[in-house]
N, C-alpha and C positions, 0 to 999 in steps of 0.2 A: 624425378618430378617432371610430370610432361610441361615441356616450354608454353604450350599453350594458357597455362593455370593462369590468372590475374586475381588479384588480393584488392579488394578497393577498401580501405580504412581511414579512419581522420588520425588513427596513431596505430600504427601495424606493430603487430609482436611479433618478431621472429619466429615467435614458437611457433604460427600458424602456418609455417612452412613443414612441420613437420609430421603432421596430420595427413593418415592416409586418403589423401583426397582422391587417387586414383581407384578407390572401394567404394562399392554404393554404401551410403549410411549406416544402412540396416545393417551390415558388415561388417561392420568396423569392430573390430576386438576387443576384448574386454581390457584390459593390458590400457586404452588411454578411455575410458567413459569411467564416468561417477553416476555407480548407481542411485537416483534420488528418484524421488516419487514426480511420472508425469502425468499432467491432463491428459485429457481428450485431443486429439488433434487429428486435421484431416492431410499433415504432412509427415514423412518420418521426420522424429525430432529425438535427438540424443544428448546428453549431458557428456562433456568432456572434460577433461584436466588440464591445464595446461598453466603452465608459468606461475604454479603456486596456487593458483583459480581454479572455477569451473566456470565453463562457456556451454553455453546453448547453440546450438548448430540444427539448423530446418531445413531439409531441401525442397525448393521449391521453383516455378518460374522464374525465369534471370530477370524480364521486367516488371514482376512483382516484388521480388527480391530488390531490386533496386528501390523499388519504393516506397516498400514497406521501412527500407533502409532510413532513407530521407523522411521519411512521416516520422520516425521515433526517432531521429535528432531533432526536426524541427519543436517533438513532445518533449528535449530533454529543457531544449532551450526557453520553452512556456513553462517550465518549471511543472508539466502536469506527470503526478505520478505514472512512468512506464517502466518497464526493461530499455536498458543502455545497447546500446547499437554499437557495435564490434567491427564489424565489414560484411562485405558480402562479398564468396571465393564465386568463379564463375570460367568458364573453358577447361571444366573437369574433364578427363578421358580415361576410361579401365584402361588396363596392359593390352586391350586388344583395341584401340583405339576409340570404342565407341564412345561417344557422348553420357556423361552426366550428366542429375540435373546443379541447377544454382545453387547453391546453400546461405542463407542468414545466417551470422554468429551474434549472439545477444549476450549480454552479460546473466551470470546466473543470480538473481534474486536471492542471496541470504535470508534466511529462518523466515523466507516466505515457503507457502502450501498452497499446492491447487487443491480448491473446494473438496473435491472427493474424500482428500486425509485428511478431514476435517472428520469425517461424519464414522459415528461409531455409538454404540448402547451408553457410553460414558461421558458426552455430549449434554450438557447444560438445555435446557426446554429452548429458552430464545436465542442460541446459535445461530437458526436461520435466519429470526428477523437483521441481528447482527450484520450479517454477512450481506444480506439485501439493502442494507442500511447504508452500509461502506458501498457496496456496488452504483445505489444510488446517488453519493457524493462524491462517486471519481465522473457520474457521468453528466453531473450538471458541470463539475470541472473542467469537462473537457469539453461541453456549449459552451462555457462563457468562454470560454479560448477561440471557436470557431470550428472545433472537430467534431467531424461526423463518422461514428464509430459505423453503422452500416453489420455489424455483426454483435452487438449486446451480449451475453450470455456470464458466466460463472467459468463456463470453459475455459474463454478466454484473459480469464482477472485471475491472478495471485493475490493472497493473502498475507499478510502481517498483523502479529498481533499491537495493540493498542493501546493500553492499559486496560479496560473492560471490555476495547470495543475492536473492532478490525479494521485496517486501512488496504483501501484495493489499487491493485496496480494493474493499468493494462499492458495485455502481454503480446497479443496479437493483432497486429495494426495493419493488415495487407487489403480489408475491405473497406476501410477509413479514407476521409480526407479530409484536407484542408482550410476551411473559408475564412473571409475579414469576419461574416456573422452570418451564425444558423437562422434560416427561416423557421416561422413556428412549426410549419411542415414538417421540416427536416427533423426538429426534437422530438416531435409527436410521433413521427413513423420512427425515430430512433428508439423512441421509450416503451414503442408495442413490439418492438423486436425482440427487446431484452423482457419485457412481461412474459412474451410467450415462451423465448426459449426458456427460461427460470422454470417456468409451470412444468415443461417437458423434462428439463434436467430435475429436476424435484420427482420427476413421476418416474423418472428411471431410479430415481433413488431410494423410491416407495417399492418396485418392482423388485429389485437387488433386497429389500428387507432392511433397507438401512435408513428408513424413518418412520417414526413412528405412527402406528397407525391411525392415529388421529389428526395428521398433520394436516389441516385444508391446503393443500398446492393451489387452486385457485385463488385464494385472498391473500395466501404469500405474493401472487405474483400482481393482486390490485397494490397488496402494500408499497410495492417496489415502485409504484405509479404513484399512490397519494405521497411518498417521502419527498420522490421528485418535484411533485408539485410542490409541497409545500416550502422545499428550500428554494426553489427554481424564484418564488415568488418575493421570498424573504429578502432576495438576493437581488432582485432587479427594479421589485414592484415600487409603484410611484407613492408616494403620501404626501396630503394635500394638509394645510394648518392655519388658523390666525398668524398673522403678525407677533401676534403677546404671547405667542407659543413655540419661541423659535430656540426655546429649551428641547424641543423633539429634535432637530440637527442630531446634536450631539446625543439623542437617546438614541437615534437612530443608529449611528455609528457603535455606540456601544453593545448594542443589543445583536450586531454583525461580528463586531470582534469575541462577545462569546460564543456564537457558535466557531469561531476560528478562523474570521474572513478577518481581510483589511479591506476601507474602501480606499482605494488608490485614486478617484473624481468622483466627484459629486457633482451632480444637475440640479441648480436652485436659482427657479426663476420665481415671480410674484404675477398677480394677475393684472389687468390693464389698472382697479383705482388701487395696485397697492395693499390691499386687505388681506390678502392671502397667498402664502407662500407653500409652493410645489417642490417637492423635493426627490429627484427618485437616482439611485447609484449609478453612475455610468462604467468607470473600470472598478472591480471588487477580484481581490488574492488572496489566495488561503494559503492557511498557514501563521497565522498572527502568534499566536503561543512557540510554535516552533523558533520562530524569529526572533521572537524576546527572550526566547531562551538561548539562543544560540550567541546570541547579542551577550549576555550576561555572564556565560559560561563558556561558550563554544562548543557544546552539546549540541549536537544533529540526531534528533529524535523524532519522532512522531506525534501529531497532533496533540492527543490527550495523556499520549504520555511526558509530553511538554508541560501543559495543564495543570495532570497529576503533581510534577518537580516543581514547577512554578507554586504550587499550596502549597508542599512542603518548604520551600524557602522562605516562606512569608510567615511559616509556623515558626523555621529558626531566626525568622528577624526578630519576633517577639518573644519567644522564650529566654533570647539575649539579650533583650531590652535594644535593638539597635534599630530599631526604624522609623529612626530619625536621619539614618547616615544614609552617605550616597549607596544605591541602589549595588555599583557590582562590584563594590569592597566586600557587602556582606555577600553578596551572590560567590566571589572568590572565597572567602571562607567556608561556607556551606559545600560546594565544590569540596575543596582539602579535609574537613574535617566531619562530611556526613555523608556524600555520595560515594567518592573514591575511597575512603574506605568501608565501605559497605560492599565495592563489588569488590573490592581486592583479597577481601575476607573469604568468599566463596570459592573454593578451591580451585585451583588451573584447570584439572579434567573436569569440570563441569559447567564451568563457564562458554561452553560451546552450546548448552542448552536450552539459551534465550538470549537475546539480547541484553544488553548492559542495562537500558533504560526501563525494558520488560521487567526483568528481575529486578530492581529496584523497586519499579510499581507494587510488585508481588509483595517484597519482603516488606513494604509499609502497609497494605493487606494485613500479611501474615500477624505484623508485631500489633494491628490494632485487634486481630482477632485474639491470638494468647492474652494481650492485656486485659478483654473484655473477660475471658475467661476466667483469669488469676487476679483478676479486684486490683490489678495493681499497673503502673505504668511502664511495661520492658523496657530497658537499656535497648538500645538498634543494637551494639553486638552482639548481643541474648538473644534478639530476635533473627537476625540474620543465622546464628549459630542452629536453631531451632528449626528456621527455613530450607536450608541444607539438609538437613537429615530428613525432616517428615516433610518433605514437598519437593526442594528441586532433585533428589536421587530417583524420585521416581518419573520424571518426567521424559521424555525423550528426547534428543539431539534435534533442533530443530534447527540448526547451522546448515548441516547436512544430513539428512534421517538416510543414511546407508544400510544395502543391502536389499533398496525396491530396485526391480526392474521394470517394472510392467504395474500400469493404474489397478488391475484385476489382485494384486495382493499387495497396496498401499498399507503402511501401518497404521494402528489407530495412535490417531492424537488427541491425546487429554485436553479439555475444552477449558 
């Protein structure tokens, strides 16, 4: 190991001493990379093994690298969906002394997908809007934080699924930064960024044969605009009311927590005689269903598939007759006796193939779709039993989809 190598981490793992760092990237042997399906990128980026995991390893600039480093802890700590930040290795040398470059190591994102394994003839019609939908709520997420992505696109966002819908993570932070608060500027030229590049990645996609020929790539990429607006709006804009209407407060509030915000201040002044009271969010955090469920359960899940579990437990508060009783006796119960055993039911080797809270979503799908079918109300074991065989066997590992090397022969993933 050349003396000059430096390892900069918030919590170092030995194992990353054992990585051939004296090999350029592209190099590195099969022997420690997990082959998974990557993006697009303009740096070599490799998936490796290491201490039970997979880490993501980029070589890049040592003072982009460093700060690409610090922008995705500072994003771990705003709580906005990204890749986890590992360290940055830097005073690489081959065996013949020359200079390497820097590398980032990122955490590897489980049963997330970069957009491209998404896209296949077996793909649901509104896929895209989906996926622009989710894109568009990590990046109003990350204005009201004060970050300015500066490079927008699909390239640089993984996916996870949602219960119906997608949740985006960014992945690539090195053209981004920091502010107390975006100018309107700043979100505007942030929001044509990502409009354009969308249209261009959409038009590579059309080119490759892998959207359908009808797909308008221009109004895909206005939609990704009007979404932004109209949450950007929801989310900050001011409302003006009577005095005798100060029942709108709390409409207002609620009307944020179903989309899946909290408002954390409120701005409520009244005008000089008194008559009229102004109201508009100052801090707002998403994640409100996530939190009540974690609260309730200790389940860390995803927005709507928060949502999703949160309807089902209110379904088992009443079919028990119990909601009148405290909130997480029955939430404890539902826990023991309808979630865990519902994933425990579904075999060992196949539970790598979605997530825990994913497949649950599904398998309450699944049991309302056979009960629609069969006039009658399935037992969840019947239905979970039924889910396994004619739906989760065929889907693919999306833990780890092994045996991609290269974005040019991605597998198709069932939408």
């Amino acid at each position: 190991m050349p003396q000059s190598l430096q390892i900069t981490a918030a919590a170092p793992d030995p194992a990353l001493l054992d990585l051939p760092w004296d090999v350029p990237l592209e190099e590195w042997p099969d022997k420690v990379l997990a082959a998974l399906p990557r993006g697009i990128s303009r740096h070599v980026v490799r998936f490796v093994k290491m201490s039970g995991r997979v880490i993501a390893v980029k070589e890049i600039g040592e003072t982009v690298a460093f700060r690409e480093y610090e922008l995705l802890r500072a994003l771990q700590r705003l709580r906005v969906p990204s890749v986890v930040p590992v360290g940055v290795v830097n005073g690489r040398r081959d065996a013949d002394g020359e200079r390497l470059e820097t590398c980032l190591v990122t955490q590897h994102l489980q049963f997330s997908l970069p957009y491209r394994a998404l896209f296949s003839q077996q793909l649901r019609p509104d896929t895209i809007t989906r996926l622009v939908d989710a894109l568009a709520v990590l990046l109003v997420r990350l204005h009201l934080t004060g970050f300015y992505w500066g490079d927008v696109s699909l390239s640089n966002t993984l996916f996870r699924r949602d219960a119906e819908t997608f949740a985006a993570y960014l992945v690539d932070a090195e053209t981004g930064d920091l502010h107390d608060r975006l100018s309107d500027g700043q979100r505007a030229y942030d929001l044509e960024v990502a409009r354009v590049n969308i249209i261009g990645e959409l038009m590579d996609l059309e080119a490759g044969e892998l959207l359908e020929p009808d797909v308008d790539t221009i109004a895909i990429g206005a939609a990704l605009v009007e979404r932004y607006t109209d949450l950007w709006d929801t989310l900050t804009g001011a409302e003006s009311f009577s005095t005798g209407e100060r029942w709108r407060v709390a409409a207002r509030i609620e009307q944020l927590n179903r989309l899946g915000f909290d408002v954390g201040e409120l701005d409520i002044t009244t005008d000089v005689d008194g008559t009229t009271v102004h109201i508009q969010p100052k801090v707002v955090d998403a994640g409100h269903h996530s939190r009540r469920l974690m609260r309730l359960t200790g389940l860390d899940v995803q927005e709507n598939q928060a949502r999703r579990m949160l309807n089902d437990l209110d379904s088992y508060a009443a079919a028990t007759d119990r909601q009148g009783e405290e909130e997480e006796f029955v939430a404890h119960d539902w826990l023991t006796t309808v979630f865990e055993p519902a994933v425990r039911a579904v075999p060992r080797e196949l539970r790598g193939k979605l997530e825990p809270a994913q497949m649950f979503h599904e398998i309450l799908d699944h049991r309302w779709y056979i009960s629609s079918e069969q006039g009658r109300d399935v037992p969840l074991p019947e239905a979970v039993a039924s889910y396994v065989e004619k739906v989760l066997r065929q889907r693919p590992d999306e833990k780890s989809i092994l045996g991609v090397t290269d974005t040019a022969v991605l597998p198709v993933v069932r939408d």
